[in-house]
FIPAVO-263773 format. One line per 8 residues: number of its first residue (from 1); their letters; for each residue x, y, z of N, C-alpha, C. Coordinates in pm, 1 decimal. Example, Ala and Ser with C-alpha at 12.3 -4.5 7.8 and 13.67 -1.06 7.14 Angstrom:
BEGIN
1> as> 1319.0 -569.0 780.0 1230.0 -450.0 780.0 1320.0 -330.0 780.0 ~ 1285.0 -225.0 708.0 1367.0 -106.0 714.0 1290.0 3.0 787.0
//
This chain:
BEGIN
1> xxxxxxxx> 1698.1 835.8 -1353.9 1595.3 896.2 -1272.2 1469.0 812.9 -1280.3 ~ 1407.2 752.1 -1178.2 1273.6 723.9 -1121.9 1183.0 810.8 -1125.1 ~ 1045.0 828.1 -1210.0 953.9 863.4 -1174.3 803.1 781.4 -1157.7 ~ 757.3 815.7 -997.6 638.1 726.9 -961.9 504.2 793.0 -964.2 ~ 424.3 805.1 -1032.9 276.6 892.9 -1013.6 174.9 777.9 -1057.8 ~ 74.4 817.9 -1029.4 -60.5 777.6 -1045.5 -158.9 864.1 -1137.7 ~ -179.2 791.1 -1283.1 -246.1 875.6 -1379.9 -388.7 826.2 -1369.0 ~ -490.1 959.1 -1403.1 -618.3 874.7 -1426.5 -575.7 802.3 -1556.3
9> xxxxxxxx> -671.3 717.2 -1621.1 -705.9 697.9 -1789.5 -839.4 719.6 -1825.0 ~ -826.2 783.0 -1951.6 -898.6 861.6 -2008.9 -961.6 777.4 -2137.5 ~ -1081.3 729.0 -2160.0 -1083.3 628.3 -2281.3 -1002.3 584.7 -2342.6 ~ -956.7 432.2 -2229.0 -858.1 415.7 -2208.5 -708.8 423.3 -2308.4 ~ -690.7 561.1 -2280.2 -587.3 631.5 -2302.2 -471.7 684.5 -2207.5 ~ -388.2 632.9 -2205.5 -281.0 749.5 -2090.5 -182.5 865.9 -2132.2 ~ -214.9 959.5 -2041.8 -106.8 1076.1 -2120.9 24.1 1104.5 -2037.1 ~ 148.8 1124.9 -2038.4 230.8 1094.9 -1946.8 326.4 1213.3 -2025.0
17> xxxxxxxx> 309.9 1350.1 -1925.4 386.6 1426.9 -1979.4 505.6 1429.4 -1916.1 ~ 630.6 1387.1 -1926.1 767.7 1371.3 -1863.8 831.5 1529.9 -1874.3 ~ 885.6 1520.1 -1711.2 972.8 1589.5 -1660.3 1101.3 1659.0 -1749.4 ~ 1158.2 1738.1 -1739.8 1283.3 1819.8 -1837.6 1383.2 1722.0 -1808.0 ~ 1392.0 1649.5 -1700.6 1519.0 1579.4 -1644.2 1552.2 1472.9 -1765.3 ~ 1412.6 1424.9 -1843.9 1395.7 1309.0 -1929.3 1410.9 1370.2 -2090.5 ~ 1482.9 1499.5 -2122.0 1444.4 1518.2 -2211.7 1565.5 1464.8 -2338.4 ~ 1664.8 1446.9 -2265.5 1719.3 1368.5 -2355.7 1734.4 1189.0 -2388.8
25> xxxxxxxx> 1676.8 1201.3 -2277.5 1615.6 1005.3 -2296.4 1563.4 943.5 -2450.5 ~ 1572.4 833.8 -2488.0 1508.7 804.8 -2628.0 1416.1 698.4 -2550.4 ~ 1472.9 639.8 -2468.8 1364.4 528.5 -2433.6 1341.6 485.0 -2235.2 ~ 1241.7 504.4 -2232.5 1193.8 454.8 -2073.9 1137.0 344.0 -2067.3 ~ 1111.2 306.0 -1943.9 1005.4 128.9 -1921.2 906.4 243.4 -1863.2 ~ 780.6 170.8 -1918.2 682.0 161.8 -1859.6 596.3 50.9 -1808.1 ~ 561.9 65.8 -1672.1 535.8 -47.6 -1614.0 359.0 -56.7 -1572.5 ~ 250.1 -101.9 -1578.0 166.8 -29.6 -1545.4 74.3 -142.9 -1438.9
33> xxxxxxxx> 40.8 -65.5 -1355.9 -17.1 -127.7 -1225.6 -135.0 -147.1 -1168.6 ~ -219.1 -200.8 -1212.9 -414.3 -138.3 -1217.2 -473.7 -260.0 -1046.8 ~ -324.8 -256.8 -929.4 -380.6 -305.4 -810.6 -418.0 -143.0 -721.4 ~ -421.9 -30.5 -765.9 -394.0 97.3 -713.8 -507.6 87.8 -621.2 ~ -640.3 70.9 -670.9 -799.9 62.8 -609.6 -808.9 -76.1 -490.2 ~ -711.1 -208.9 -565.3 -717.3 -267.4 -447.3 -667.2 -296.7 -361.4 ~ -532.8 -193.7 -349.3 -454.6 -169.2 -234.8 -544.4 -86.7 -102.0 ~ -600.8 26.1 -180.6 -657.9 118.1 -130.1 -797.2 47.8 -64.3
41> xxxxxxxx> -808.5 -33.1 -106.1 -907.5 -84.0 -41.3 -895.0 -164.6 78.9 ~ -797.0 -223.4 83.2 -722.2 -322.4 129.0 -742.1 -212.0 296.0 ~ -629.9 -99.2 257.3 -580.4 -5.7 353.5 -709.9 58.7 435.2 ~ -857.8 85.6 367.6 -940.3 83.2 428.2 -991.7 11.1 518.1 ~ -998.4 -109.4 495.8 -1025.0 -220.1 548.1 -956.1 -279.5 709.2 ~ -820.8 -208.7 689.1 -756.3 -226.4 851.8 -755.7 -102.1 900.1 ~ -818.6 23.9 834.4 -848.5 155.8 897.5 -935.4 103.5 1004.2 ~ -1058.3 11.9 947.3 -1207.8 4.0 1025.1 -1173.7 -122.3 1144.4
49> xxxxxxxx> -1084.0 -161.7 1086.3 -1045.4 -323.6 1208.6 -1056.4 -219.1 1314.4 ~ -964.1 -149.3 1398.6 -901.2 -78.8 1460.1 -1026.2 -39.3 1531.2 ~ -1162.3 -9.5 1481.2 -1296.3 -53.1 1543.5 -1391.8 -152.0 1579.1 ~ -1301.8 -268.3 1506.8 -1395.4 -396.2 1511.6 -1380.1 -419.0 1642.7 ~ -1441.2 -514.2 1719.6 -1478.9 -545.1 1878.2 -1402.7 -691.5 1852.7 ~ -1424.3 -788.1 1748.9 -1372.0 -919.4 1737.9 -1213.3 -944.6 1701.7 ~ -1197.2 -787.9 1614.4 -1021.0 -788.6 1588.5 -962.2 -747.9 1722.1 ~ -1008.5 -617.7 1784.4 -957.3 -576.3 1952.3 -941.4 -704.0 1975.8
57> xxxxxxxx> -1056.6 -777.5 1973.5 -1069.3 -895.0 2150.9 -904.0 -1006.3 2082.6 ~ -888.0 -1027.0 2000.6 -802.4 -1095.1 1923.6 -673.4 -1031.3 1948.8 ~ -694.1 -946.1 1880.0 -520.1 -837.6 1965.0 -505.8 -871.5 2097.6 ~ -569.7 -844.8 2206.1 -579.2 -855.4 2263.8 -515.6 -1046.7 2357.5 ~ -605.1 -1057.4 2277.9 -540.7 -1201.4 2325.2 -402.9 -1298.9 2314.5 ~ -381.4 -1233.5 2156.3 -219.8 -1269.7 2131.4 -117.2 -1143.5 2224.3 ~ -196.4 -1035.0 2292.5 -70.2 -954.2 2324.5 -51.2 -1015.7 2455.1 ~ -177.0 -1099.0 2553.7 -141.2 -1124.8 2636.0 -53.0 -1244.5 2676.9
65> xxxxxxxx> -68.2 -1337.6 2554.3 52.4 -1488.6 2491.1 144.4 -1412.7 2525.0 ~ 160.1 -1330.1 2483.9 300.0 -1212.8 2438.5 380.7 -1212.3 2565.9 ~ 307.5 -1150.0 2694.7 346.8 -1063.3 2793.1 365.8 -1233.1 2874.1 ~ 282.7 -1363.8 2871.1 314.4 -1467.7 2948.5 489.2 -1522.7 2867.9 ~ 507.4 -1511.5 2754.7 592.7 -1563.6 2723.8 703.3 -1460.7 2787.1 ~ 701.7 -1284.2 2726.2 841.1 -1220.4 2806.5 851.0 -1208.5 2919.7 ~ 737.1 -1288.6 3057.0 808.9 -1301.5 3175.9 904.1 -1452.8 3181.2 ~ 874.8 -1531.0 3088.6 988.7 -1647.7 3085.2 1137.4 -1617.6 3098.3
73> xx> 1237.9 -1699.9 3191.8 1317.1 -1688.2 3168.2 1407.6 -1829.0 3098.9 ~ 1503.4 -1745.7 3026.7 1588.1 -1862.3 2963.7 1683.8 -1947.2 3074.1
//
C-alpha cells in the first residue's frame, strides 16, 4: 500500500501517524520532498499567464502556424 500526503513540520520535526492498513509493517521508505511550495508556485504562475496580453498574443501566434500548416496537404 501507497500512502501520499503532505505534512506540515513542526520544529523541524515530522509526525506521521500511519493508517491500520500498515499495522503490521516493520519497515516503510520514506521519501521526503521540500519542491511542494515550488511547484505551487510554479502552478500559480501559468494561472496568471492565461491573463498576460504577451503570452495570449504568443498563443496566438503559434496557433495560427498551426491552422497554416493543417490546411497542407500531403
Amino acid at each position: 500500500m501507497k500512502l501520499k500526503q503532505i505534512y506540515d513540520v513542526s520544529n523541524n520535526q515530522l509526525i506521521i501517524n500511519l493508517p491500520e492498513s500498515f499495522s503490521n509493517k516493520r519497515r516503510v521508505l520514506v521519501i521526503i520532498d521540500d519542491d511542494i511550495d515550488e511547484v505551487n508556485e510554479k502552478l500559480l504562475l501559468l494561472k496568471q499567464a492565461t491573463n498576460d496580453p504577451l503570452f495570449l498574443a504568443d498563443i496566438q501566434e503559434v496557433k495560427e502556424d498551426f491552422n497554416f500548416i493543417d490546411s497542407e496537404t500531403i
